[in-house]
PDB file of N, CA, C, O and CB in Angstrom:
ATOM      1  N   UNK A   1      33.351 147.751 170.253  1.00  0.00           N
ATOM      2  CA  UNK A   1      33.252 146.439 170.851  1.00  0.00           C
ATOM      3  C   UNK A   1      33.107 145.407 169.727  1.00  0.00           C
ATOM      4  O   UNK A   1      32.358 145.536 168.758  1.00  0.00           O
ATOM      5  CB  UNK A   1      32.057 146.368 171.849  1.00  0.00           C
ATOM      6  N   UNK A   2      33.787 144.534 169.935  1.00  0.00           N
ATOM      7  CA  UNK A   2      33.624 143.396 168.671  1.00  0.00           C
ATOM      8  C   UNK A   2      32.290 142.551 168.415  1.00  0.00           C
ATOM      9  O   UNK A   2      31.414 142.675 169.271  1.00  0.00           O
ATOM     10  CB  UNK A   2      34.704 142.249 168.896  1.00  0.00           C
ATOM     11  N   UNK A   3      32.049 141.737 167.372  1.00  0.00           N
ATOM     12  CA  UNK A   3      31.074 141.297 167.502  1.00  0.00           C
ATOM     13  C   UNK A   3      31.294 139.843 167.806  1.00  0.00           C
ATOM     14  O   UNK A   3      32.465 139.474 167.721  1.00  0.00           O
ATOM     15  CB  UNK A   3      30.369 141.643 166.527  1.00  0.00           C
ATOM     16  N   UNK A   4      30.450 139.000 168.125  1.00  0.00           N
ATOM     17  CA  UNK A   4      30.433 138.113 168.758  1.00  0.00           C
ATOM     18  C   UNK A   4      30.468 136.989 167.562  1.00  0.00           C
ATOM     19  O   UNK A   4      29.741 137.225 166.597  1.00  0.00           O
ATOM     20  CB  UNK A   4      29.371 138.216 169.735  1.00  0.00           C
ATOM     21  N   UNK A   5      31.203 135.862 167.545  1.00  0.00           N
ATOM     22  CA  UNK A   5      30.889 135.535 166.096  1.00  0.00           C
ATOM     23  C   UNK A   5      30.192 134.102 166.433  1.00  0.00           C
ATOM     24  O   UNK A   5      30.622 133.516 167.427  1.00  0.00           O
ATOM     25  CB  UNK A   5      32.361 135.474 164.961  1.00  0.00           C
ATOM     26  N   UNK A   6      28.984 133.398 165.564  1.00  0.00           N
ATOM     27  CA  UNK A   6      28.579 132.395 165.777  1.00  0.00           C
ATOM     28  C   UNK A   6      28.671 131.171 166.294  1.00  0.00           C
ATOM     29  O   UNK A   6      29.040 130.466 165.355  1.00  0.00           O
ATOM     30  CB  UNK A   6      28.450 132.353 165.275  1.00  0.00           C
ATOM     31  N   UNK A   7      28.537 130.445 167.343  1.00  0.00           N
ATOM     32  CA  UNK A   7      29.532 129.056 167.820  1.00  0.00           C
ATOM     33  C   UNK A   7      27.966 127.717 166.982  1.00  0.00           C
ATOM     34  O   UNK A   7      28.010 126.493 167.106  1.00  0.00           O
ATOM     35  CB  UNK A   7      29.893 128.940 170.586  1.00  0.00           C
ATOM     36  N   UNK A   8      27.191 128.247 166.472  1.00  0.00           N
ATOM     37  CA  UNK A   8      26.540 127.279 165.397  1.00  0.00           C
ATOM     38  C   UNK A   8      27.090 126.465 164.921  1.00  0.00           C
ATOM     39  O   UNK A   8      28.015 127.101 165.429  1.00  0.00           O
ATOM     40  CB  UNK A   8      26.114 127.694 164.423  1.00  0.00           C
ATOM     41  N   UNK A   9      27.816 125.092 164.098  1.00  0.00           N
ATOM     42  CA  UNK A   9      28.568 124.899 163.251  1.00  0.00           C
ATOM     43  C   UNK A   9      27.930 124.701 161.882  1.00  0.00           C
ATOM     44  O   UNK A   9      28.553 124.665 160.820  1.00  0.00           O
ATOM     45  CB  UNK A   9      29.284 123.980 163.670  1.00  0.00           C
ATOM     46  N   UNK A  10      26.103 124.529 162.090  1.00  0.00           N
ATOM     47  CA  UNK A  10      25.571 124.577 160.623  1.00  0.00           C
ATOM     48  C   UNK A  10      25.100 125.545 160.146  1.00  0.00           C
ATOM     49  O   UNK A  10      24.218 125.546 159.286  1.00  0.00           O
ATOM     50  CB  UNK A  10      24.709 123.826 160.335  1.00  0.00           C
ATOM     51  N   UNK A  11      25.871 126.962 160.873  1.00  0.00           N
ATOM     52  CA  UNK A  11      25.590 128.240 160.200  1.00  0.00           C
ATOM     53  C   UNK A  11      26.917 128.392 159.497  1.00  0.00           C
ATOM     54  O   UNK A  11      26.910 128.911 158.381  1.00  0.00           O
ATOM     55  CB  UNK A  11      25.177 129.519 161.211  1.00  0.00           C
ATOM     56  N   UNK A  12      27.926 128.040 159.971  1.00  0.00           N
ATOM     57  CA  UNK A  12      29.509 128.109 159.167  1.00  0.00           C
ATOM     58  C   UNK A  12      29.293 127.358 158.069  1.00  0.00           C
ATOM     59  O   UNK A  12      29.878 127.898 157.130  1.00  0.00           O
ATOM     60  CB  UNK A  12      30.921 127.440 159.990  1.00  0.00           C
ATOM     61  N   UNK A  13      28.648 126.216 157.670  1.00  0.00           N
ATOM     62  CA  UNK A  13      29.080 125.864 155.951  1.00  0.00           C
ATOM     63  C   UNK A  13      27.824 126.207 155.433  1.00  0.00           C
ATOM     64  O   UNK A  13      27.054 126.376 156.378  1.00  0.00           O
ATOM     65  CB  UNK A  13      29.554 124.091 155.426  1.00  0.00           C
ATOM     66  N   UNK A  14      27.165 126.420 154.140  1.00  0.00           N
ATOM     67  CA  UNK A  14      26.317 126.445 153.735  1.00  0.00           C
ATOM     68  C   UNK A  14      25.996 125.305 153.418  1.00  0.00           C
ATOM     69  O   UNK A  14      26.731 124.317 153.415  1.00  0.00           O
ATOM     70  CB  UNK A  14      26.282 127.157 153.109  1.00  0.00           C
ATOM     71  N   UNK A  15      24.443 125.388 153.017  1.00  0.00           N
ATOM     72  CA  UNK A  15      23.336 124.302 152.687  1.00  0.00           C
ATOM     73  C   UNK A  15      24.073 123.202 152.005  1.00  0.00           C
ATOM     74  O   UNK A  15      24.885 123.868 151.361  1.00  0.00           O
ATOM     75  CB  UNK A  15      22.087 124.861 151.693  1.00  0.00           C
ATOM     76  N   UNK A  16      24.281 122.178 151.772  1.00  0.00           N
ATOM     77  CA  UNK A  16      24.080 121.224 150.941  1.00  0.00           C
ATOM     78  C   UNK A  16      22.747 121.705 149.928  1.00  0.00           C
ATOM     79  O   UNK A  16      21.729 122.095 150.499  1.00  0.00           O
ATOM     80  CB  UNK A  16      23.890 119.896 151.815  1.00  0.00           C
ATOM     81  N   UNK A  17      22.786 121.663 148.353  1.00  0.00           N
ATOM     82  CA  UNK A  17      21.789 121.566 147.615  1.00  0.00           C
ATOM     83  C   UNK A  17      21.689 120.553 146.711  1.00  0.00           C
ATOM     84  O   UNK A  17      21.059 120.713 145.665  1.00  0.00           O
ATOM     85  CB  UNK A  17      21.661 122.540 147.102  1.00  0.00           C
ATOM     86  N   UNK A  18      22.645 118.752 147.192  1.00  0.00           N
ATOM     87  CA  UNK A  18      22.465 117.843 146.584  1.00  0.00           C
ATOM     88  C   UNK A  18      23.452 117.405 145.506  1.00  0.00           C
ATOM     89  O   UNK A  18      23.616 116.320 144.948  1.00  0.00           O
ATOM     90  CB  UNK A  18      21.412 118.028 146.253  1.00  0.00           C
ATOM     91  N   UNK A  19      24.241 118.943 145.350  1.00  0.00           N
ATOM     92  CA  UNK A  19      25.435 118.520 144.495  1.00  0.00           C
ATOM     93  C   UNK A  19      27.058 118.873 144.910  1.00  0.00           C
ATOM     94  O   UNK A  19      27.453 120.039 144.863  1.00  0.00           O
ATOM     95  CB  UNK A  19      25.162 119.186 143.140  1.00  0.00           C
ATOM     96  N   UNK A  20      27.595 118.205 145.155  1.00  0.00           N
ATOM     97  CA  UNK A  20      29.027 118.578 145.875  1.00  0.00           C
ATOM     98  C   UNK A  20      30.128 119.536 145.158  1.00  0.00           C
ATOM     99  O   UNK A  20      30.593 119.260 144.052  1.00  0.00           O
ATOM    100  CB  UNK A  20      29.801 117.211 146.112  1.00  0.00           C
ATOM    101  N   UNK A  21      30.536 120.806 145.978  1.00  0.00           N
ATOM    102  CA  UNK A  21      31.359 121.432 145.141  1.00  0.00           C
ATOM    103  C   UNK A  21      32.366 121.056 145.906  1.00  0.00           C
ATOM    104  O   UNK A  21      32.437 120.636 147.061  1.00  0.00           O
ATOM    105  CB  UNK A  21      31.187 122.848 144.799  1.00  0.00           C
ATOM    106  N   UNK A  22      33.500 121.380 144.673  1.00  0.00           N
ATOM    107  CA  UNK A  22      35.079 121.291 145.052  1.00  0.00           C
ATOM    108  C   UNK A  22      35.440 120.360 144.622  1.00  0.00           C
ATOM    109  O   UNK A  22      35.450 120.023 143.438  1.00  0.00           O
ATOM    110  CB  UNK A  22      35.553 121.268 146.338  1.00  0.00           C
ATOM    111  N   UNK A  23      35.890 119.651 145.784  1.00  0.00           N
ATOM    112  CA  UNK A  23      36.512 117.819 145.246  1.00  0.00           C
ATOM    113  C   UNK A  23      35.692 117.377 144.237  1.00  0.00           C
ATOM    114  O   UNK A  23      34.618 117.950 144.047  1.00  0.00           O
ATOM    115  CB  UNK A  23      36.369 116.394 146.521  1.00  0.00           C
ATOM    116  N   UNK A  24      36.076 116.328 143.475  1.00  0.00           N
ATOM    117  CA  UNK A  24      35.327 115.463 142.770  1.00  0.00           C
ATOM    118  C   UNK A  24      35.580 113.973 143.712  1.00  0.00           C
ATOM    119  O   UNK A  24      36.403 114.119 144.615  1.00  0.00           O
ATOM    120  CB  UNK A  24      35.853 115.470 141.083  1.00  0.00           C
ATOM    121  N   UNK A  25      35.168 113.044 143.632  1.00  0.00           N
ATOM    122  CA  UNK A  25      34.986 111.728 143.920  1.00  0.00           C
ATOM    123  C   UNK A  25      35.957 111.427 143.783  1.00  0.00           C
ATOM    124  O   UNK A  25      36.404 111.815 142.704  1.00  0.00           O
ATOM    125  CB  UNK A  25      34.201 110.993 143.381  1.00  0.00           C
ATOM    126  N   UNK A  26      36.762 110.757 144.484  1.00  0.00           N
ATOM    127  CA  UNK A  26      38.299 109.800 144.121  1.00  0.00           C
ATOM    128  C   UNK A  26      38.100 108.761 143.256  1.00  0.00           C
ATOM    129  O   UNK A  26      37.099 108.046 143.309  1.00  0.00           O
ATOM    130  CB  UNK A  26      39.016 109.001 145.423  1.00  0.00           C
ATOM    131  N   UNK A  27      39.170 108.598 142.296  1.00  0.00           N
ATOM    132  CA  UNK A  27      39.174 107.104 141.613  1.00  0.00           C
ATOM    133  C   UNK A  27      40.016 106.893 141.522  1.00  0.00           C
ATOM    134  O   UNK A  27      40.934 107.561 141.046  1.00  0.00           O
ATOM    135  CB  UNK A  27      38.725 106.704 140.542  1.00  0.00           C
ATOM    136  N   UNK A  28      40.012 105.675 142.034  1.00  0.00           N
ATOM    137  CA  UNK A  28      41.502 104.816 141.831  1.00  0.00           C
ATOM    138  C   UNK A  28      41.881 104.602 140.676  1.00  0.00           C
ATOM    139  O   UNK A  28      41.006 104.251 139.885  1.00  0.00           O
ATOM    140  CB  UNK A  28      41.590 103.487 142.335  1.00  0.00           C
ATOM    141  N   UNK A  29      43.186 104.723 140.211  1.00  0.00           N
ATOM    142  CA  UNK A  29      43.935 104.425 139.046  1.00  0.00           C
ATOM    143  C   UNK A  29      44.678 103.679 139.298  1.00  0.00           C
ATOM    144  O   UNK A  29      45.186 103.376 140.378  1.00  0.00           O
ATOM    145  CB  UNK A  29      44.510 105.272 138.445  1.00  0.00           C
ATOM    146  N   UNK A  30      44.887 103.095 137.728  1.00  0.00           N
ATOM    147  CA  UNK A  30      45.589 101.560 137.788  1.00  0.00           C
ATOM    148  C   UNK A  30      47.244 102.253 137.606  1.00  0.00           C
ATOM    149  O   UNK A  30      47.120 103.430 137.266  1.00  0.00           O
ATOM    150  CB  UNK A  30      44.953 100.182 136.158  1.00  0.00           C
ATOM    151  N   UNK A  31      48.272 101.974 137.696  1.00  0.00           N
ATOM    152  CA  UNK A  31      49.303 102.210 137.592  1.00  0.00           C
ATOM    153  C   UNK A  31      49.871 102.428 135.912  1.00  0.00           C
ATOM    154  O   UNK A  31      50.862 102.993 135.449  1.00  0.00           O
ATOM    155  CB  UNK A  31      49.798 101.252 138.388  1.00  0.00           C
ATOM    156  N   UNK A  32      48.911 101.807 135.391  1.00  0.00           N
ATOM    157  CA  UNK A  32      49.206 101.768 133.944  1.00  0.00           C
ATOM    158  C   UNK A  32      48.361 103.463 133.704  1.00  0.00           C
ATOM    159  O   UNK A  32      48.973 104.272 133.006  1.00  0.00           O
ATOM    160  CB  UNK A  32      48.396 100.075 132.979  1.00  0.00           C
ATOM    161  N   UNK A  33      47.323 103.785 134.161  1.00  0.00           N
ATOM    162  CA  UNK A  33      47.128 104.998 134.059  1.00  0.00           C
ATOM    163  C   UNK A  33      47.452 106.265 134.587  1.00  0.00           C
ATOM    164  O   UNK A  33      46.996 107.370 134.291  1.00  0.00           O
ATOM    165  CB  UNK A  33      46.395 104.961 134.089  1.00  0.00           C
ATOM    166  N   UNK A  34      48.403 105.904 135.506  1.00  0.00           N
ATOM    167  CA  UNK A  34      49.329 106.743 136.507  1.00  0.00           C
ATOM    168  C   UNK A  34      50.504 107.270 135.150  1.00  0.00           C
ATOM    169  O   UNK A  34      50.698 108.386 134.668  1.00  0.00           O
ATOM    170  CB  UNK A  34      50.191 105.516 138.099  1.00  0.00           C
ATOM    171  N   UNK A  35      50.934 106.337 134.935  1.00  0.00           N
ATOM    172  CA  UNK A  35      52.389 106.199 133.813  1.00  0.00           C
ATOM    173  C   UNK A  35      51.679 107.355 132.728  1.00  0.00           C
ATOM    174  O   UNK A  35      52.312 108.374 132.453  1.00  0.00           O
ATOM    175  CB  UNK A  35      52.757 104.110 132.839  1.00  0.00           C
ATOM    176  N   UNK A  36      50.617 107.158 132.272  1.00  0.00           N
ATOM    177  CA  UNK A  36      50.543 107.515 130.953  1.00  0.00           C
ATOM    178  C   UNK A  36      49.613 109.295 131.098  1.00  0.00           C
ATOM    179  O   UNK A  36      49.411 110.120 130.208  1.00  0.00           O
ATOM    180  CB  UNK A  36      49.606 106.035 130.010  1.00  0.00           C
ATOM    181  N   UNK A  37      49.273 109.334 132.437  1.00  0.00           N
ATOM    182  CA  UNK A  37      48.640 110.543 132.893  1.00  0.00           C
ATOM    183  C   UNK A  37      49.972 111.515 132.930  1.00  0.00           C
ATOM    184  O   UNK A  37      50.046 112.595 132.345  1.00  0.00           O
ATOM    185  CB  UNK A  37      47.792 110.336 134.430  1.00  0.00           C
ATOM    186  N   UNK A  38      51.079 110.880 133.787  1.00  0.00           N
ATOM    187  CA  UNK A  38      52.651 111.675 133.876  1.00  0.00           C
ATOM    188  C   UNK A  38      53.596 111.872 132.769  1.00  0.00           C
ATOM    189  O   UNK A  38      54.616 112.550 132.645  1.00  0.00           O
ATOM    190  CB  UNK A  38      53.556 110.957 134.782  1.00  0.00           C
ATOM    191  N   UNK A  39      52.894 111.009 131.942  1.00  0.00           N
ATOM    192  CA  UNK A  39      53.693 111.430 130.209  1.00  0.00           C
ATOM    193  C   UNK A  39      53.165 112.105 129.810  1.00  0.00           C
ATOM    194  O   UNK A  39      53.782 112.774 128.982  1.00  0.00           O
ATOM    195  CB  UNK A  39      53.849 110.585 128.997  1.00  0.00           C
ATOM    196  N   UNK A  40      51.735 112.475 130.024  1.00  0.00           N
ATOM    197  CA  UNK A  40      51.264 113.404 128.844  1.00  0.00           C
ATOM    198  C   UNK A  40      51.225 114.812 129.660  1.00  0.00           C
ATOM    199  O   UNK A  40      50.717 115.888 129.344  1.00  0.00           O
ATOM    200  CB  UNK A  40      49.607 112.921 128.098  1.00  0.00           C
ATOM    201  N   UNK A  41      51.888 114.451 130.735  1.00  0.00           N
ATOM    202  CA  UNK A  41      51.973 116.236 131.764  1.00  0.00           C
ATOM    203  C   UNK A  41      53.784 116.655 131.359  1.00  0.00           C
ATOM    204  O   UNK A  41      54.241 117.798 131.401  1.00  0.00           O
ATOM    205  CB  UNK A  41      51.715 115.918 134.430  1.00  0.00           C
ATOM    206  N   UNK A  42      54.350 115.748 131.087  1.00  0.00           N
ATOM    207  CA  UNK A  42      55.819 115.601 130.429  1.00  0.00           C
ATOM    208  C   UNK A  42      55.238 116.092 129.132  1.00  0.00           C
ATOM    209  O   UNK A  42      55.227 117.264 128.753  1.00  0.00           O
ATOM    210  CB  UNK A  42      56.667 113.918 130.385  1.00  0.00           C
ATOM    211  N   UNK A  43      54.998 115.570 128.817  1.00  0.00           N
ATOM    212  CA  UNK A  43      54.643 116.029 127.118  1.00  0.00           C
ATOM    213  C   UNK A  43      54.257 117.608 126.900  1.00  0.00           C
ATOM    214  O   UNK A  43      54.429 118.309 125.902  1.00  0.00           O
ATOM    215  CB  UNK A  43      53.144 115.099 126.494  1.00  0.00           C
ATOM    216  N   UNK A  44      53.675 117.933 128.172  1.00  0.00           N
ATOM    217  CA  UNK A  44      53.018 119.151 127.666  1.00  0.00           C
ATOM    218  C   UNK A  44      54.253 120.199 128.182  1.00  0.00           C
ATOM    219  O   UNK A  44      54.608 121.179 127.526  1.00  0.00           O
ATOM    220  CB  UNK A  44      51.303 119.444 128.379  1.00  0.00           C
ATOM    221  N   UNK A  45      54.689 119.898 129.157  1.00  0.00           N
ATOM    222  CA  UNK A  45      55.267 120.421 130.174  1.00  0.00           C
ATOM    223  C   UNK A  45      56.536 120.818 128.736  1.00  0.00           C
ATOM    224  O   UNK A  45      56.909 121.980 128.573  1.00  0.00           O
ATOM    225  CB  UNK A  45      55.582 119.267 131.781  1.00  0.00           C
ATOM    226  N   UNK A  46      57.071 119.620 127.791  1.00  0.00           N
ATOM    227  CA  UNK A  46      58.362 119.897 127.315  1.00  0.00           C
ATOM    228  C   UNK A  46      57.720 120.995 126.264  1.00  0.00           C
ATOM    229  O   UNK A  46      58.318 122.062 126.129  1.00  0.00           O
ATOM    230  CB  UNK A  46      59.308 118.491 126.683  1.00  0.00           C
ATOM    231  N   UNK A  47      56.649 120.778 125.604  1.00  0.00           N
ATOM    232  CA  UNK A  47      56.113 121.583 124.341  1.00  0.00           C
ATOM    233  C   UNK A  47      55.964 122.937 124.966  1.00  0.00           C
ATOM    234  O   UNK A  47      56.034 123.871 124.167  1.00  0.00           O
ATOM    235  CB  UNK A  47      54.599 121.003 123.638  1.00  0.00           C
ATOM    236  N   UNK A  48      55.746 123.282 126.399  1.00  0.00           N
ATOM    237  CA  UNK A  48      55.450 124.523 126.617  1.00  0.00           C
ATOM    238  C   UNK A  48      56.996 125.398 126.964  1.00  0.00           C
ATOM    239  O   UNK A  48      57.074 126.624 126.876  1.00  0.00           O
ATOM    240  CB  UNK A  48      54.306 124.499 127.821  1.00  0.00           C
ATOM    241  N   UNK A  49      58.109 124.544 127.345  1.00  0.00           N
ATOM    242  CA  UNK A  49      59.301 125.230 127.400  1.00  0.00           C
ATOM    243  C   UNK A  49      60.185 125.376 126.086  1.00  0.00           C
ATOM    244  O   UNK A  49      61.091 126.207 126.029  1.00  0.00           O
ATOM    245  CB  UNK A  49      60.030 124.600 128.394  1.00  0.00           C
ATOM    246  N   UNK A  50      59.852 124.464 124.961  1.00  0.00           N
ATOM    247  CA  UNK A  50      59.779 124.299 123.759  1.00  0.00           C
ATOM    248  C   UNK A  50      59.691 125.434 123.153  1.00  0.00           C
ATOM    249  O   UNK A  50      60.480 125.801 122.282  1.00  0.00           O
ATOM    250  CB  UNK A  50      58.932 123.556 123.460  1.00  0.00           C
ATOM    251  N   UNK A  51      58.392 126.305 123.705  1.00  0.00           N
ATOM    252  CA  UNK A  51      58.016 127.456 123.297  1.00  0.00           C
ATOM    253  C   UNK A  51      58.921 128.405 123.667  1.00  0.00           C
ATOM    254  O   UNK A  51      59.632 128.941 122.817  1.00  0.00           O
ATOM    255  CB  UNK A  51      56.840 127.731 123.680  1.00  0.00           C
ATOM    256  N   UNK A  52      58.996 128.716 124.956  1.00  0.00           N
ATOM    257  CA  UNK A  52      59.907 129.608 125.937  1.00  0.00           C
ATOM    258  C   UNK A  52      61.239 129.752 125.075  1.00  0.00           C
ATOM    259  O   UNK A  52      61.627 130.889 124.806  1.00  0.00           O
ATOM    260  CB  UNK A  52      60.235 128.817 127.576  1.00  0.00           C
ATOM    261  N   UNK A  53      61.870 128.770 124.683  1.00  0.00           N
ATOM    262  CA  UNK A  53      63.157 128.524 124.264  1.00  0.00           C
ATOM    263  C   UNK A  53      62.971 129.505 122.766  1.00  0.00           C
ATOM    264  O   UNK A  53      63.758 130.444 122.645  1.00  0.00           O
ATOM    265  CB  UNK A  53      63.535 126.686 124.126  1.00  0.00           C
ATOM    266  N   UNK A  54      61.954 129.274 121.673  1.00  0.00           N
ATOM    267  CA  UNK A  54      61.908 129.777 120.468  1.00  0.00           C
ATOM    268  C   UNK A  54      61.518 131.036 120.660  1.00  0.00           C
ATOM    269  O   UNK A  54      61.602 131.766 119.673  1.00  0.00           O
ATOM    270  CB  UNK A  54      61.153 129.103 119.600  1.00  0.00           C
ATOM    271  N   UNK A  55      61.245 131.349 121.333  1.00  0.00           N
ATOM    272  CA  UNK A  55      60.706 133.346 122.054  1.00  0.00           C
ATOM    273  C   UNK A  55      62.186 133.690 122.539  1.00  0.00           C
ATOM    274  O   UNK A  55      62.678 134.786 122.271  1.00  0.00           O
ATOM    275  CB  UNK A  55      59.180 133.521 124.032  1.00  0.00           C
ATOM    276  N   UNK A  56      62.689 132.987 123.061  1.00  0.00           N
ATOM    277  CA  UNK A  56      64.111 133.474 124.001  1.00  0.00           C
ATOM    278  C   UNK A  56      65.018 133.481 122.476  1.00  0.00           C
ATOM    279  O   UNK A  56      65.631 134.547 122.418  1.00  0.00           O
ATOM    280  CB  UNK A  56      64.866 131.986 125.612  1.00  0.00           C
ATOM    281  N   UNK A  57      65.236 132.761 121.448  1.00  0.00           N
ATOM    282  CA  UNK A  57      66.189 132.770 120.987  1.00  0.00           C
ATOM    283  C   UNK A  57      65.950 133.678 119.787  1.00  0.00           C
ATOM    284  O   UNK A  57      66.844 134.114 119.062  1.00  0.00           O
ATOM    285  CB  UNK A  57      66.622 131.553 120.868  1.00  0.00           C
ATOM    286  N   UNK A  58      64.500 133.941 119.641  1.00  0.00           N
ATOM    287  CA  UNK A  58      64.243 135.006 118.647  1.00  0.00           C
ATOM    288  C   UNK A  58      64.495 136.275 119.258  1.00  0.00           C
ATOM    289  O   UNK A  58      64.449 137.308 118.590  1.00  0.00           O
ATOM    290  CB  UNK A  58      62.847 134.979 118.098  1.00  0.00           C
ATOM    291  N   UNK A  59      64.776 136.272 120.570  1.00  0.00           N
ATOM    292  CA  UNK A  59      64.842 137.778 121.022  1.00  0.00           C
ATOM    293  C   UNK A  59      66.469 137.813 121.419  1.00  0.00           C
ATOM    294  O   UNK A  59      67.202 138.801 121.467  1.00  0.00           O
ATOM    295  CB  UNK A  59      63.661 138.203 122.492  1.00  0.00           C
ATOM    296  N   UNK A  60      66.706 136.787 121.614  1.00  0.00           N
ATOM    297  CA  UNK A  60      68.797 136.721 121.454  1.00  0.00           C
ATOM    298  C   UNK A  60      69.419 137.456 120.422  1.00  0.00           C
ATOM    299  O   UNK A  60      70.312 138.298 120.511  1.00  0.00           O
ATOM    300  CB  UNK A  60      69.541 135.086 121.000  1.00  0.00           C
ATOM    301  N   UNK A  61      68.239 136.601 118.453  1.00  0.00           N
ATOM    302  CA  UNK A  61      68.410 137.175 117.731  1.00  0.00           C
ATOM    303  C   UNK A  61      68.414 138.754 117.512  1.00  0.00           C
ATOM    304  O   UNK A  61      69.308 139.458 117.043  1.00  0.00           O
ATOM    305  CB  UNK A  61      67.914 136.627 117.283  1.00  0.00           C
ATOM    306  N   UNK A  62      67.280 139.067 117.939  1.00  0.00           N
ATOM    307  CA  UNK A  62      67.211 140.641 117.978  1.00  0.00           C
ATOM    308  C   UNK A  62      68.754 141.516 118.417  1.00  0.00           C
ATOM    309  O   UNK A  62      69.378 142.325 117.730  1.00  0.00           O
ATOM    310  CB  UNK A  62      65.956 141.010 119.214  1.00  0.00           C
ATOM    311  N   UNK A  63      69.014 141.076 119.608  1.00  0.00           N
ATOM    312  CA  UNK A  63      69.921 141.779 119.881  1.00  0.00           C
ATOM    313  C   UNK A  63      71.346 141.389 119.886  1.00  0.00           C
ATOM    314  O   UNK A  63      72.150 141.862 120.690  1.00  0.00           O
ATOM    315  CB  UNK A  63      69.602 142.164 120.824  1.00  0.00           C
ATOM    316  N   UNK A  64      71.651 140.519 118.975  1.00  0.00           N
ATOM    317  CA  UNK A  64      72.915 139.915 118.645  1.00  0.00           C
ATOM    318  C   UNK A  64      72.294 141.095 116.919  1.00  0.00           C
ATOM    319  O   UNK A  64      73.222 141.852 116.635  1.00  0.00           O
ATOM    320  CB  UNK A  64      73.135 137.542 118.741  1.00  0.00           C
ATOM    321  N   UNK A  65      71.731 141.183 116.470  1.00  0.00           N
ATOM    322  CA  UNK A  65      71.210 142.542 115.126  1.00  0.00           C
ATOM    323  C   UNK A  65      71.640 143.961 115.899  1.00  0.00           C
ATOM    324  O   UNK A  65      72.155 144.932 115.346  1.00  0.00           O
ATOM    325  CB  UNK A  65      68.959 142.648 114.715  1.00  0.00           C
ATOM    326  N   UNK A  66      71.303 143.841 117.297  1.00  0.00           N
ATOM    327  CA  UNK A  66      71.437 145.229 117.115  1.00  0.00           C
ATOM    328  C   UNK A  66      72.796 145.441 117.710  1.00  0.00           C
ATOM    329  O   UNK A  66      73.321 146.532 117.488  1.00  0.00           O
ATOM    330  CB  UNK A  66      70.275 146.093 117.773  1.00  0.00           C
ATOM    331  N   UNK A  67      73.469 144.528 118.459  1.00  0.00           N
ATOM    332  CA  UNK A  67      74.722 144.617 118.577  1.00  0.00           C
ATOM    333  C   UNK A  67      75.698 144.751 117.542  1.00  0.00           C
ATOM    334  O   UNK A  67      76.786 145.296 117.727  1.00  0.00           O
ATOM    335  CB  UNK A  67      74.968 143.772 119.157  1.00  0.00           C
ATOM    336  N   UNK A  68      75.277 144.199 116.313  1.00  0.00           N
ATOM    337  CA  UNK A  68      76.242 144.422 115.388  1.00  0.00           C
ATOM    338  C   UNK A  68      75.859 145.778 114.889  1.00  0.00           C
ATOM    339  O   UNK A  68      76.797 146.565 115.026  1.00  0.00           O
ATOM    340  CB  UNK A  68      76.331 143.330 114.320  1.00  0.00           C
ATOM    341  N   UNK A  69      75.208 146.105 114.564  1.00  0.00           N
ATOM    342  CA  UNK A  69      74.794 147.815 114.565  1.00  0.00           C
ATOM    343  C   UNK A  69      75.602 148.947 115.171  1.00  0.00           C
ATOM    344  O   UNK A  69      76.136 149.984 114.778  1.00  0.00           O
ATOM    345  CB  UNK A  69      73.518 148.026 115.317  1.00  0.00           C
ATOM    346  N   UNK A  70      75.408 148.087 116.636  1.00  0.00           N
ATOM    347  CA  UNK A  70      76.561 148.940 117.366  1.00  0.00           C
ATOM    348  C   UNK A  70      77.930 149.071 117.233  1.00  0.00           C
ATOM    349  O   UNK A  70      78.614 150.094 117.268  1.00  0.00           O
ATOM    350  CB  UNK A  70      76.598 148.683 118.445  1.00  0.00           C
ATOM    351  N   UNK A  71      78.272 147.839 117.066  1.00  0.00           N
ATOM    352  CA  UNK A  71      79.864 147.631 116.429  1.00  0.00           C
ATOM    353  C   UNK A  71      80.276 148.418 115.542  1.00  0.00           C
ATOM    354  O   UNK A  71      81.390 148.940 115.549  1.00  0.00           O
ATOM    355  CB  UNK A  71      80.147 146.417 115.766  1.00  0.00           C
ATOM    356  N   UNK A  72      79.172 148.622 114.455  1.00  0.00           N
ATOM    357  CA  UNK A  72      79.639 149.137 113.099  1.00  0.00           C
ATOM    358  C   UNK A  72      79.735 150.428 113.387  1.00  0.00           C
ATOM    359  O   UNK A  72      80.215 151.080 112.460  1.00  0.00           O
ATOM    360  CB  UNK A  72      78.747 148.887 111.851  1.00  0.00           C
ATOM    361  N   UNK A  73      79.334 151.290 114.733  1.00  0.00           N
ATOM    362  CA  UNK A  73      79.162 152.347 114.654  1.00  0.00           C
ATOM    363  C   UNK A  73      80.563 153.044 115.031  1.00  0.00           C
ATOM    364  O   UNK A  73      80.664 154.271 115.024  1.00  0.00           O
ATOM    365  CB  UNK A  73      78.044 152.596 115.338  1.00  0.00           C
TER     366      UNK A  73
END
């Protein structure tokens, strides 16, 4: 038989202990800090595929080496 589950609603969240988890507080931003928050997520965003690209082409290298290996064989 199932159990019956609580229809309480201040047994479903826990206590408040004065400090809020999760969200933080909203703040409005000025548009000038909108612009410059989305460049520096661009910025990171290009340096991290930046990376991707120099891993991918060192491992192209690899096997454009071992293809010629094979050729010669």
């Amino acid at each position: 038989m199932p159990v019956p589950k609580p229809t309480d609603p201040k047994a479903a969240h826990p206590p408040e202990t004065g400090k809020p988890e999760g969200r933080k507080p909203w703040k409005k931003k000025s548009p000038v800090e909108v612009v410059l928050e989305q460049a520096g997520k661009l910025k990171a965003e290009i340096a991290e595929m930046e990376e991707e690209i120099k891993a991918k082409r060192k491992q192209l290298q690899k096997f454009e080496e071992a293809k010629k290996i094979f050729e010669a064989i």
